[in-house]
C-alpha positions as protocol buffer text, in pm:
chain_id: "A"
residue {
  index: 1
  type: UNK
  ca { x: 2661 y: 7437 z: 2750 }
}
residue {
  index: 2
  type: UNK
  ca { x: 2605 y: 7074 z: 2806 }
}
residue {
  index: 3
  type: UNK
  ca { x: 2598 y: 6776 z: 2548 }
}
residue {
  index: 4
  type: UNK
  ca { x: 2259 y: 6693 z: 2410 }
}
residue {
  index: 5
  type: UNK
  ca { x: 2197 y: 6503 z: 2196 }
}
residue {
  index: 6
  type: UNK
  ca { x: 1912 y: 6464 z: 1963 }
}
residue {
  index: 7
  type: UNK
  ca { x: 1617 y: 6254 z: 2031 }
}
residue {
  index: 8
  type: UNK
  ca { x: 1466 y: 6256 z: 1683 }
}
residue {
  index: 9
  type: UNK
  ca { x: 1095 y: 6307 z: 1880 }
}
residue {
  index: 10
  type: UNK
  ca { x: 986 y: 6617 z: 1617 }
}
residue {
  index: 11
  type: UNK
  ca { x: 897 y: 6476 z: 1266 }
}
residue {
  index: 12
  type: UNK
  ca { x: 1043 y: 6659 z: 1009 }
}
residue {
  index: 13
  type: UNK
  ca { x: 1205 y: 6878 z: 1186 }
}
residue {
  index: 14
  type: UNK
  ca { x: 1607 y: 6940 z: 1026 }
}
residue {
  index: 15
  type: UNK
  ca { x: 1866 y: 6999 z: 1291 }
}
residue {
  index: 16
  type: UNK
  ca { x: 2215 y: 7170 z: 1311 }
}
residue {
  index: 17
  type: UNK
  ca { x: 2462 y: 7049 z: 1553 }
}
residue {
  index: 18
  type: UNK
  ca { x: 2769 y: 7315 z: 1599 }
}
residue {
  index: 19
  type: UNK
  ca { x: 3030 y: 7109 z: 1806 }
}
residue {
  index: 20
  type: UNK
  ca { x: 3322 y: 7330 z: 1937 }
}
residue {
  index: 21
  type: UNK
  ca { x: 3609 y: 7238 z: 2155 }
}
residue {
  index: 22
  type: UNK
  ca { x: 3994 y: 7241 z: 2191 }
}
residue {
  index: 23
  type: UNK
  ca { x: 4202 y: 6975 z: 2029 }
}
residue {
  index: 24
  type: UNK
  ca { x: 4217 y: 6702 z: 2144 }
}
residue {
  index: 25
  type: UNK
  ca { x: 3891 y: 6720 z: 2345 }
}
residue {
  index: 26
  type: UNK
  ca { x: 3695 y: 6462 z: 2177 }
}
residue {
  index: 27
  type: UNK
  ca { x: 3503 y: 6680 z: 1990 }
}
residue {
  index: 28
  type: UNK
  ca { x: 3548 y: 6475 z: 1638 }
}
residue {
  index: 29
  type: UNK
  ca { x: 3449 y: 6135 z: 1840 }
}
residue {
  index: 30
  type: UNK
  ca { x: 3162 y: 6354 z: 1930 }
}
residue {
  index: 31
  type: UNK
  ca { x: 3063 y: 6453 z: 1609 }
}
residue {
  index: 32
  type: UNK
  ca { x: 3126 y: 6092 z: 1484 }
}
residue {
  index: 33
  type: UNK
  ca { x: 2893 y: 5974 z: 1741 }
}
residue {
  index: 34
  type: UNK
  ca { x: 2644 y: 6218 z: 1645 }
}
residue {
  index: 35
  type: UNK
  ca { x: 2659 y: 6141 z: 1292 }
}
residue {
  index: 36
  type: UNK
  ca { x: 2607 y: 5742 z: 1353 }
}
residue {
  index: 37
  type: UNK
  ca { x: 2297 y: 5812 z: 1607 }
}
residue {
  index: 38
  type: UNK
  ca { x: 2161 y: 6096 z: 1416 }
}
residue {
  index: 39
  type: UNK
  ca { x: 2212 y: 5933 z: 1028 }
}
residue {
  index: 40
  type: UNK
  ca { x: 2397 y: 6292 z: 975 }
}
residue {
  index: 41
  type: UNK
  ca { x: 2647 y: 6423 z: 772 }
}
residue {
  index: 42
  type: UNK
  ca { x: 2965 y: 6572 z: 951 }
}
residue {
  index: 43
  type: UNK
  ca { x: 3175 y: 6892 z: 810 }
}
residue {
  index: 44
  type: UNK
  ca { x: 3502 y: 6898 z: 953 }
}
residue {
  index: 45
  type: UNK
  ca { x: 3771 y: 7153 z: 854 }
}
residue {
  index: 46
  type: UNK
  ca { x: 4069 y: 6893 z: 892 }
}
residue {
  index: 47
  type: UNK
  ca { x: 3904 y: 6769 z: 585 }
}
residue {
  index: 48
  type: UNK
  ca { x: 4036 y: 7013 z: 376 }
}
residue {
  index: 49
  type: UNK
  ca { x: 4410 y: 6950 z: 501 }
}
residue {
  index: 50
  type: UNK
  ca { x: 4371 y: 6558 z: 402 }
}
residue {
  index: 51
  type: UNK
  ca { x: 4582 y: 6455 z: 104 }
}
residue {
  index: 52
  type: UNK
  ca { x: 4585 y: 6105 z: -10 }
}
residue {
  index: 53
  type: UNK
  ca { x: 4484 y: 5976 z: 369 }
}
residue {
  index: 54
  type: UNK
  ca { x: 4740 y: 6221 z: 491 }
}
residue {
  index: 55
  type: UNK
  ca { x: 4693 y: 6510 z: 692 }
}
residue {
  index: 56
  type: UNK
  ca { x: 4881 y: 6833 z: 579 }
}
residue {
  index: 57
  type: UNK
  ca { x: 4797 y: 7120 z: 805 }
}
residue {
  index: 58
  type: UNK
  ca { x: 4903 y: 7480 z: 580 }
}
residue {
  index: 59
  type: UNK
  ca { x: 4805 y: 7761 z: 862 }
}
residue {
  index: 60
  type: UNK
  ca { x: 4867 y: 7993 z: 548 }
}
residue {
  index: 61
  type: UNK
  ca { x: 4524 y: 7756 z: 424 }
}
residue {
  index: 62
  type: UNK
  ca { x: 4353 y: 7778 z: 719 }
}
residue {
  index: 63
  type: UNK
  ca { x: 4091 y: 8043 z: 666 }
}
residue {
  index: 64
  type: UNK
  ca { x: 4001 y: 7870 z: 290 }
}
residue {
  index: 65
  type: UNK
  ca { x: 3993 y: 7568 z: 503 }
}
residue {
  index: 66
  type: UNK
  ca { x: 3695 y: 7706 z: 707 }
}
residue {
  index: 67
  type: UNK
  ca { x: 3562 y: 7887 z: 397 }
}
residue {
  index: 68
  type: UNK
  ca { x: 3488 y: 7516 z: 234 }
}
residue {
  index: 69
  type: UNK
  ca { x: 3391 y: 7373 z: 560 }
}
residue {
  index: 70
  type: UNK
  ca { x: 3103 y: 7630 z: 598 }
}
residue {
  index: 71
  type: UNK
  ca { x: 2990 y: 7601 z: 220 }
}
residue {
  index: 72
  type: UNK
  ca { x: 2957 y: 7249 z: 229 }
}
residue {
  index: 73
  type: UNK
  ca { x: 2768 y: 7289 z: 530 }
}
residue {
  index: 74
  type: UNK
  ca { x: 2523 y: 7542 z: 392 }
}
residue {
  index: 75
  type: UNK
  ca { x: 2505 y: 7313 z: 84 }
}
residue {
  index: 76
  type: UNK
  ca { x: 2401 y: 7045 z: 277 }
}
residue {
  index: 77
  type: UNK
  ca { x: 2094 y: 7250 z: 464 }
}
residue {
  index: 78
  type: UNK
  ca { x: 1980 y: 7387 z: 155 }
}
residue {
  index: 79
  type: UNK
  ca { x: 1962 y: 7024 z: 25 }
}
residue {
  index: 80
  type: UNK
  ca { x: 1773 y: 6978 z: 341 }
}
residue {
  index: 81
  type: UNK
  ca { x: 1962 y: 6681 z: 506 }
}
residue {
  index: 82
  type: UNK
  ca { x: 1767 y: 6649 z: 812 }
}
residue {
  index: 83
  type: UNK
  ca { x: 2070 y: 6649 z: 1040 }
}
residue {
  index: 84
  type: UNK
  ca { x: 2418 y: 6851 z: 984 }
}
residue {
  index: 85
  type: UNK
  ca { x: 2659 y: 6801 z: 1219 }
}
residue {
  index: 86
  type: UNK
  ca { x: 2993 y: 7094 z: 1214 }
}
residue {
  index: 87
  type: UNK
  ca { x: 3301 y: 7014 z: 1389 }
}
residue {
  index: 88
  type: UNK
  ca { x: 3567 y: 7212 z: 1492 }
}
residue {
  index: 89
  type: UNK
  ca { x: 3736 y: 7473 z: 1770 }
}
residue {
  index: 90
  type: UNK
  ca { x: 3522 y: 7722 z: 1720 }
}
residue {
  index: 91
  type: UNK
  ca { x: 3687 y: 7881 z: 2009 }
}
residue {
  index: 92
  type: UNK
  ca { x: 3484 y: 8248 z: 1960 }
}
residue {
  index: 93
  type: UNK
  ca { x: 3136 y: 8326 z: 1830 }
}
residue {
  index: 94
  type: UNK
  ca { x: 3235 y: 8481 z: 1532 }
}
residue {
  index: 95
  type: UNK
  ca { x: 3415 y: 8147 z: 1462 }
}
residue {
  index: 96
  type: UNK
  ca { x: 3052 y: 7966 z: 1418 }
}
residue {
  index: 97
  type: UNK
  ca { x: 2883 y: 8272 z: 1269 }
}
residue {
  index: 98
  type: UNK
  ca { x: 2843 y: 8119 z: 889 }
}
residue {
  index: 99
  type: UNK
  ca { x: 2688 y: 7760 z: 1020 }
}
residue {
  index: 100
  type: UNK
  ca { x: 2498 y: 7955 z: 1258 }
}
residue {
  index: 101
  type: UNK
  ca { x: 2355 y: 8164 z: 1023 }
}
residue {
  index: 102
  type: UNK
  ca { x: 2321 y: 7909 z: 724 }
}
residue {
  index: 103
  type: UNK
  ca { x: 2125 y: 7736 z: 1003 }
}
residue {
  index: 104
  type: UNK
  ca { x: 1876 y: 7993 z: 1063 }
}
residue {
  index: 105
  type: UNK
  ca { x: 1814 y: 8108 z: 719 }
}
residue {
  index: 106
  type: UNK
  ca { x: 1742 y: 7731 z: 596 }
}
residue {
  index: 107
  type: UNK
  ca { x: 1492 y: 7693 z: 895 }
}
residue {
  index: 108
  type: UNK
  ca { x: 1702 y: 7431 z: 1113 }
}
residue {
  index: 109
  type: UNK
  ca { x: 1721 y: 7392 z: 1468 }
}
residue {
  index: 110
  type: UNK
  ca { x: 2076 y: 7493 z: 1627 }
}
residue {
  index: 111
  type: UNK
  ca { x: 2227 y: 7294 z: 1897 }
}
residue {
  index: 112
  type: UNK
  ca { x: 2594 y: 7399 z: 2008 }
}
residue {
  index: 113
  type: UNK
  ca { x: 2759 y: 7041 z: 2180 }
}
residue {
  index: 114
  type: UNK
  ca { x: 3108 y: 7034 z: 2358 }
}
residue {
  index: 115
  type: UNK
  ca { x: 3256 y: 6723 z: 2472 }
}
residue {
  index: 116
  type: UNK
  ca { x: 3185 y: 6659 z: 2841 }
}
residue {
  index: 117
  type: UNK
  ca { x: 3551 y: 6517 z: 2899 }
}
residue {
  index: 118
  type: UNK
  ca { x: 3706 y: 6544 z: 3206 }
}
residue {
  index: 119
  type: UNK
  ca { x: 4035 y: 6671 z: 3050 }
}
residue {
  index: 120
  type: UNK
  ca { x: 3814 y: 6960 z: 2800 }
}
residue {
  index: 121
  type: UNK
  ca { x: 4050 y: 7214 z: 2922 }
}
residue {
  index: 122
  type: UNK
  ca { x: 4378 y: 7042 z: 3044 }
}
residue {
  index: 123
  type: UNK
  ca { x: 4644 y: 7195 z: 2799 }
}
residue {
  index: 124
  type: UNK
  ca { x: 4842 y: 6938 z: 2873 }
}
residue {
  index: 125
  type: UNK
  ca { x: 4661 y: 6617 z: 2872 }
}
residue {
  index: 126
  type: UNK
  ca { x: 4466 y: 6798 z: 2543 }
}
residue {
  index: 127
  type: UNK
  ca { x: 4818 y: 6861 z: 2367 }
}
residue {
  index: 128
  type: UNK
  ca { x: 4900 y: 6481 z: 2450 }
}
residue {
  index: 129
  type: UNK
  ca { x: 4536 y: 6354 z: 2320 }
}
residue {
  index: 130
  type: UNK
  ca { x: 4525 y: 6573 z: 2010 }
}
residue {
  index: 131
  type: UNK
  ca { x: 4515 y: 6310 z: 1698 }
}
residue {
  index: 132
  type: UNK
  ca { x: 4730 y: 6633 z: 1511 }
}
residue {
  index: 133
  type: UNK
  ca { x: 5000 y: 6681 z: 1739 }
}
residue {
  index: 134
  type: UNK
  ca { x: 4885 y: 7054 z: 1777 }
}
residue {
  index: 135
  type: UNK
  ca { x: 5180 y: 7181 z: 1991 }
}
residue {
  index: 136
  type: UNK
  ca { x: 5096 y: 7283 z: 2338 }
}
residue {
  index: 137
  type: UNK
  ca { x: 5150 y: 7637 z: 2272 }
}
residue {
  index: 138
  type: UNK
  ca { x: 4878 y: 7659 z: 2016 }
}
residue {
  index: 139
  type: UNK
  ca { x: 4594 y: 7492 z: 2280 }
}
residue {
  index: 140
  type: UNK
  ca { x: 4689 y: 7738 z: 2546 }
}
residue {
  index: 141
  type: UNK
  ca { x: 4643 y: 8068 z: 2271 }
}
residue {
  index: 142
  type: UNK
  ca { x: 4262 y: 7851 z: 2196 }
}
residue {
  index: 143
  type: UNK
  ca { x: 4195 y: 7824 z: 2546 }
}
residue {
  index: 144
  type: UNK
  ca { x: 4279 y: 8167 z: 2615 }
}
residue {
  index: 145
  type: UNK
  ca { x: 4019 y: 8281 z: 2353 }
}
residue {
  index: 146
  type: UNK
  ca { x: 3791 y: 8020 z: 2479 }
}
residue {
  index: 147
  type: UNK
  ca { x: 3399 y: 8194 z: 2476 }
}
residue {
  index: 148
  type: UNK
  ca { x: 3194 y: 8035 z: 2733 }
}
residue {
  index: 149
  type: UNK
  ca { x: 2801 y: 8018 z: 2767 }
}
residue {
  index: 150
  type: UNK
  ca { x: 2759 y: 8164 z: 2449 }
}
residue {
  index: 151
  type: UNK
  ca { x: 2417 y: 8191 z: 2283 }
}
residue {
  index: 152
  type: UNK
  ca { x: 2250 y: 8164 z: 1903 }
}
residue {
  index: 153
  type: UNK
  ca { x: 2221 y: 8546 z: 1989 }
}
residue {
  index: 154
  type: UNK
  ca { x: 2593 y: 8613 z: 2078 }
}
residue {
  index: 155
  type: UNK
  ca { x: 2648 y: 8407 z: 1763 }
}
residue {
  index: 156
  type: UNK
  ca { x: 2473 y: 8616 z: 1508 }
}
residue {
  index: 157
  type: UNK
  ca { x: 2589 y: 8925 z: 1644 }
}
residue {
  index: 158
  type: UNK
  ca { x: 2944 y: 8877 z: 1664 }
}
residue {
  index: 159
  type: UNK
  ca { x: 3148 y: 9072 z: 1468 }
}
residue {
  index: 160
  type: UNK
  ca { x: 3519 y: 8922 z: 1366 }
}
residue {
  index: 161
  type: UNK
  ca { x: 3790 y: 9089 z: 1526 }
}
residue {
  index: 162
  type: UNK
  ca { x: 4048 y: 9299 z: 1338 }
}
């Protein structure tokens, strides 16, 4: 999967980027960028953990966290903003699933970015980047999920594991 990003060259035409990567990989300054060149709107799950400019992680929170994530993101494409941008691990397929499919049922072309940083999946120079402190530990368990070369197909038909 390589980072691509946008040209804007199709009229009209509403786009869905899905970025994934470990903490710590620059994934949010890749979303950020994407949002700034793109005039997009960016869904990020660490959103849900902020209270009063604080961040508050609650793992017992963290599937409601990506519940809210995904239906402000489907909001957003059936509002029709021309350019969503979705950020987070996304470490499997089933992970992306409800973006992907939001995406396809509102009619919006799907683009899947990861950072292209040297250190993408360096446990520890990702543990000592993260802006979280996720503990070391808790990269290795992502990376050791890590999906590679996935497709919109292997996306859609993934099933969440027990």
């Amino acid at each position: 999967m390589q980072t691509k990003i946008y040209d804007g060259n199709v009229k009209g035409e509403k786009v869905l980027y899905v970025v994934r990567g470990l903490p710590g990989s620059g994934k949010s300054t890749l979303a950020e960028d994407l949002a700034r060149y793109e005039n997009a709107v960016v869904f990020n799950t660490d959103d849900f953990f902020m209270m009063n400019g604080e961040y508050k992680f609650d793992i017992k929170k963290l599937e409601e966290g990506h519940r809210w994530n995904a239906r402000g993101a489907t909001i957003a494409m059936r509002a029709e903003m021309p350019v969503v941008v979705t950020d987070g691990t996304n470490t499997m397929a089933w992970e992306m699933k409800p973006y992907v499919q939001a995406g396809v049922e509102n009619n919006y072309r799907i683009i899947l970015v990861e950072p292209d940083t040297s250190w993408k999946m360096n446990v520890e120079e990702l543990s000592r980047r993260t802006k979280h402190k996720v503990p070391i530990e808790h990269i290795q368990r992502m990376k050791d999920r890590w999906q590679s070369n996935l497709t919109l197909t292997d996306i859609l038909n993934s099933v969440r594991p027990n």
